[in-house]
C-alpha positions as CSV (number, residue, x, y, z in Angstrom):
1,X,0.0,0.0,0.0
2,X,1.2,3.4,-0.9
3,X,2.6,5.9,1.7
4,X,0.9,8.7,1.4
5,X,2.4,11.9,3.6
6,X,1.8,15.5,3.4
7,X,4.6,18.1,4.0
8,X,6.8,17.8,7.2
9,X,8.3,20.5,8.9
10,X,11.8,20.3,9.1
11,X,12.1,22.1,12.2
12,X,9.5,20.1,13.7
13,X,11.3,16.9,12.8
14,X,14.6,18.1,14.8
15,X,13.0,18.6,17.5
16,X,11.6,14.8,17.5
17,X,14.1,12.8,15.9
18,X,12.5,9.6,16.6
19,X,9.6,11.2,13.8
20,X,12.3,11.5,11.3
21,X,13.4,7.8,11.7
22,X,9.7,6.5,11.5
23,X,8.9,8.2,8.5
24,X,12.1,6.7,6.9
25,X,12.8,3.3,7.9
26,X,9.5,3.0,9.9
27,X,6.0,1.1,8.6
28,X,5.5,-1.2,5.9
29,X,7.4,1.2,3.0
30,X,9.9,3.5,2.8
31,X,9.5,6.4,0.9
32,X,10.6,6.3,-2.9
33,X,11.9,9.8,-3.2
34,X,13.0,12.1,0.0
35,X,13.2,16.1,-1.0
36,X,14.4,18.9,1.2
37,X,12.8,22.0,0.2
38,X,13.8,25.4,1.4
39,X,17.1,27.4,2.3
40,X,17.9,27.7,5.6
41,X,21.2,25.7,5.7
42,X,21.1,25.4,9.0
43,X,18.2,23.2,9.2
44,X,19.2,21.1,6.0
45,X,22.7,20.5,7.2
46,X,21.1,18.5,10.2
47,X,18.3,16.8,8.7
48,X,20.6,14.8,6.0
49,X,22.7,14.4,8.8
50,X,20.1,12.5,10.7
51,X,19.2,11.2,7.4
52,X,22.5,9.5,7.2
53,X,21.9,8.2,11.0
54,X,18.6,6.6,10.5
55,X,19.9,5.1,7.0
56,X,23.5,4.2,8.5
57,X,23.6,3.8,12.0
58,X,26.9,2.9,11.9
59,X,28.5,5.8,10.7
60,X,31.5,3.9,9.2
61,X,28.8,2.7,6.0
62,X,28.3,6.2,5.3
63,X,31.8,6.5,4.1
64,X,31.6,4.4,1.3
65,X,27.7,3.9,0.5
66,X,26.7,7.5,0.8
67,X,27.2,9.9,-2.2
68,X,26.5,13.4,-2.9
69,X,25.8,14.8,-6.3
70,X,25.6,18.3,-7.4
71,X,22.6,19.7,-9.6
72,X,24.2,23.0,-10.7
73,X,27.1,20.0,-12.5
74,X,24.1,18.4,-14.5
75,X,25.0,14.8,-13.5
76,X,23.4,12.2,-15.2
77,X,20.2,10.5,-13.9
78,X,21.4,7.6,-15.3
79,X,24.5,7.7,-13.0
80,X,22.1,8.7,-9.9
81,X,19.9,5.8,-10.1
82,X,22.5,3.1,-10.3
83,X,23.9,4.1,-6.8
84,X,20.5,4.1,-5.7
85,X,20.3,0.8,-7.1
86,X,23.3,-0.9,-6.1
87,X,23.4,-3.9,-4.1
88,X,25.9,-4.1,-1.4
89,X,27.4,-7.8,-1.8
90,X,29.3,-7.7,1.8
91,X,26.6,-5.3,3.8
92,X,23.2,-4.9,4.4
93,X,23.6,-0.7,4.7
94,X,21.4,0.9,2.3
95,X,23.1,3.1,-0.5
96,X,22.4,7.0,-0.7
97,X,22.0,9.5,-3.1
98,X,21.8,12.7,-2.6
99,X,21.9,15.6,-5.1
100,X,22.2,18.8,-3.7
101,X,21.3,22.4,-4.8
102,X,18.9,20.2,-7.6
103,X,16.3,23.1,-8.9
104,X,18.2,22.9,-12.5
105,X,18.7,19.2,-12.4
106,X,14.7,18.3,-11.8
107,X,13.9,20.8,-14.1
108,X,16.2,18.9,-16.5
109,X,15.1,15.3,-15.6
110,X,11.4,16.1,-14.5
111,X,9.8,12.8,-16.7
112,X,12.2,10.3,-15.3
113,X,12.7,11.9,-12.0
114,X,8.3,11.5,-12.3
115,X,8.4,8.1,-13.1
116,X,11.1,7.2,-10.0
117,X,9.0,8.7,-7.3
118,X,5.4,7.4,-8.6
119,X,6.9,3.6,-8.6
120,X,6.5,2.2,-5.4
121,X,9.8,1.7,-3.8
122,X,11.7,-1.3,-3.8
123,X,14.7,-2.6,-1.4
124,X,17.0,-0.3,-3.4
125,X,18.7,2.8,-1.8
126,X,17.7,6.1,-0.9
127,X,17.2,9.1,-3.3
128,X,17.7,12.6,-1.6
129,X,17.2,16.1,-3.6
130,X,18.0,19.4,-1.7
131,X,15.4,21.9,-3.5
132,X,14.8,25.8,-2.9
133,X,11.2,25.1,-4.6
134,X,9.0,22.6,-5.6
135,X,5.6,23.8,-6.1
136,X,3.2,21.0,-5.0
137,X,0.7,21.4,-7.8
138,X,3.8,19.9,-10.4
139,X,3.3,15.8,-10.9
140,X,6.4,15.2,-9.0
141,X,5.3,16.7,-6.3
142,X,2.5,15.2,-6.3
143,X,3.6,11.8,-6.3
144,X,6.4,12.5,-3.9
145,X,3.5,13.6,-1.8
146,X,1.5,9.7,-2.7
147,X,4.9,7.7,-2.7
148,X,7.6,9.4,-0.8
149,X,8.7,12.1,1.6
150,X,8.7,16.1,1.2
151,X,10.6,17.6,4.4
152,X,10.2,21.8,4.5
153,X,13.3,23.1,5.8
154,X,12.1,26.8,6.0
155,X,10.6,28.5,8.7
156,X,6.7,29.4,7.9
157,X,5.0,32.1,8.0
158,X,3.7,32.7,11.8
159,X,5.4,29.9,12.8
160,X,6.0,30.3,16.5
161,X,9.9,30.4,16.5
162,X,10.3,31.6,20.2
163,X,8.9,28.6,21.0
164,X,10.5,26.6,19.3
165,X,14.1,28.5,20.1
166,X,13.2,28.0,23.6
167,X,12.9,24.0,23.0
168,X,16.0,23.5,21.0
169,X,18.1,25.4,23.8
170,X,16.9,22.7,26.5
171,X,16.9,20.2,24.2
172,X,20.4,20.8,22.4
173,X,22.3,23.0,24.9
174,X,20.7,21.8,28.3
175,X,20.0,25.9,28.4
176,X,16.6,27.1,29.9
177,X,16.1,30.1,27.9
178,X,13.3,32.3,29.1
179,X,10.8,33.9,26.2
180,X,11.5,37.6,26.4
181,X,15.2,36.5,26.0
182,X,14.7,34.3,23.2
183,X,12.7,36.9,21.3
184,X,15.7,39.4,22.1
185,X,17.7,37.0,20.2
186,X,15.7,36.6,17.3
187,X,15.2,40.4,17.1
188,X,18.5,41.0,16.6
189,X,19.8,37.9,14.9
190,X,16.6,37.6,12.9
191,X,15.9,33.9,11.7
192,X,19.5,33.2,10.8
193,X,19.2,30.0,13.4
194,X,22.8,29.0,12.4
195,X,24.3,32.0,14.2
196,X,21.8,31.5,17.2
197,X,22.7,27.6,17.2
198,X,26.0,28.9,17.4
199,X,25.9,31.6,20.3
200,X,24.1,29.1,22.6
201,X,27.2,26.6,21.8
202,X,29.2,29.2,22.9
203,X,27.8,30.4,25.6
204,X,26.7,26.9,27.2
205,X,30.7,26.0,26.3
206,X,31.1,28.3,29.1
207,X,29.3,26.7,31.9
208,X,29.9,24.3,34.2
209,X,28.8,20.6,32.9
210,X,28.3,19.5,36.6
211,X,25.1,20.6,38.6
212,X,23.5,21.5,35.3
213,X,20.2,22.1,36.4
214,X,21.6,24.8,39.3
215,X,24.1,26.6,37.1
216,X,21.8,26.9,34.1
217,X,18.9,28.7,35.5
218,X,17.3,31.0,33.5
219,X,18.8,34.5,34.8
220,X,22.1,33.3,33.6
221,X,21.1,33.6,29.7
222,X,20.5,37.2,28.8
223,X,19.9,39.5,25.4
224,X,23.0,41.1,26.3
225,X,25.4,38.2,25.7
226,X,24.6,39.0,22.2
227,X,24.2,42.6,22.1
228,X,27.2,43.2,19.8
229,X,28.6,41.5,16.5
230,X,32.2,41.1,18.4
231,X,32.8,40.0,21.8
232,X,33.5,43.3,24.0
233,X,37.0,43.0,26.3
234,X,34.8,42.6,29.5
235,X,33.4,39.4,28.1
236,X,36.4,37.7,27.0
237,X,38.1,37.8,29.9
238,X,35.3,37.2,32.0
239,X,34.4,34.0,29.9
240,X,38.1,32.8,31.0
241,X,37.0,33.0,34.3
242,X,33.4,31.2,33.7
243,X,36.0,28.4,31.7
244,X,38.3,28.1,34.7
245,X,35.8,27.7,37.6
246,X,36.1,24.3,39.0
247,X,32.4,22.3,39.3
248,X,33.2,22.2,43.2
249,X,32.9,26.0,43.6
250,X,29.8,27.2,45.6
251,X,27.4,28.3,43.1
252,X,27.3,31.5,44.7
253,X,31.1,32.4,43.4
254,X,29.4,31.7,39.8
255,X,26.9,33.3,40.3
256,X,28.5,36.6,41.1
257,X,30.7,36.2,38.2
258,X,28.1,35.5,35.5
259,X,26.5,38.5,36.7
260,X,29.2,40.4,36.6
261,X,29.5,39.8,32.8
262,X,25.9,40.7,32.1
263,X,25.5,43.4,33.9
């Protein structure tokens, strides 16, 4: 029986990477086409790398039975479909295709590209496109929609990024961010969640791993950690300071410190 699925959200899917793998390797068919469609790297850097992780679990087959392809080269389909196809004769891993930045390479190979996502799959590989558009009233998408997997890695309109900012922090950083800061972030960074992904490594680089749920409360995150595109004096050095505390210091000596950088 066909699988049919309507568009997932990407950032949904990150947030509940358990979904991801279901909607892969999950069920009684795995999709005949996958397509990421959108632009915000950030988001499709990790979902094909979790791609790769529900695919490969161990991450020594995606060395040799993972390849990527680029559209803007105009490979041929021809060469595509055979890695898809390959059999592994000493492995059971699953062989991947992915062609990325493919906008001029579907426009190029719509009919076959049509005629791979409408079959129903078989125990080939996987096919993987990385697309800034694909309108859904087009046959392909439509029968990627039927037969296979359409992932949206862009943020929607209204979509409720503070929220969701506020998730990936606890979930990805152990951070509990509070709303008002979280908004304060996205004000100034806008939606570039690469750079926000990145200031929350930093930051969290910079606590304590001991005690987390103490030394992470939510006064210690605030808007002005990121109040200016280079690090001021004041926060380097009191960041070596944060770096060199010992876990067995009374909380109150961090306290007073992390403070002392944000104020």
């Amino acid at each position: 029986m066909a699988k049919k699925t309507a568009g997932v959200l990407g950032l949904d899917l990150l947030l509940n990477p358990k979904n991801l793998k279901n909607l892969i390797i999950g069920g009684d068919s795995k999709p005949s086409m996958v397509v990421l469609v959108g632009d915000d790297q950030f988001v499709n850097r990790l979902i094909l790398s979790r791609l790769r992780k529900c695919i490969h679990p161990d991450e020594d087959d995606t060395s040799w039975a993972c390849r990527e392809f680029s559209g803007d080269d105009q490979p041929d389909p021809r060469d595509i479909l055979d890695e898809v196809a390959t059999v592994p004769m000493f492995s059971d891993a699953a062989r991947i295709a992915i062609v990325r930045q493919a906008d001029s390479f579907v426009s190029a190979h719509r009919e076959i590209l049509e005629r791979v996502a409408s079959q129903k799959p078989g125990p080939d590989g996987f096919l993987i496109l990385e697309m800034r558009s694909f309108p859904s009233n087009t046959r392909l998408a439509k029968a990627v929609h039927q037969h296979g997997l359409a992932i949206t890695t862009s943020t929607p309109p209204r979509f409720d990024l503070t929220k969701w900012l506020r998730q990936w922090a606890s979930q990805a950083h152990s951070i509990d961010l509070p709303a008002a800061t979280a908004g304060t972030i996205l004000e100034r960074l806008g939606n570039e969640l690469g750079q926000i992904d990145q200031a929350l490594t930093t930051f969290a680089s910079a606590l304590p791993q001991k005690e987390t749920g103490h030394f992470r409360q939510k006064w210690l995150i605030h808007s002005r950690v990121w109040g200016t595109n280079e690090p001021s004096g004041k926060w380097l050095t009191q960041r070596r300071q944060v770096e060199r505390l010992k876990p067995s210091r009374s909380l109150t000596s961090f306290c007073n410190l992390v403070k002392a950088l944000l104020d």
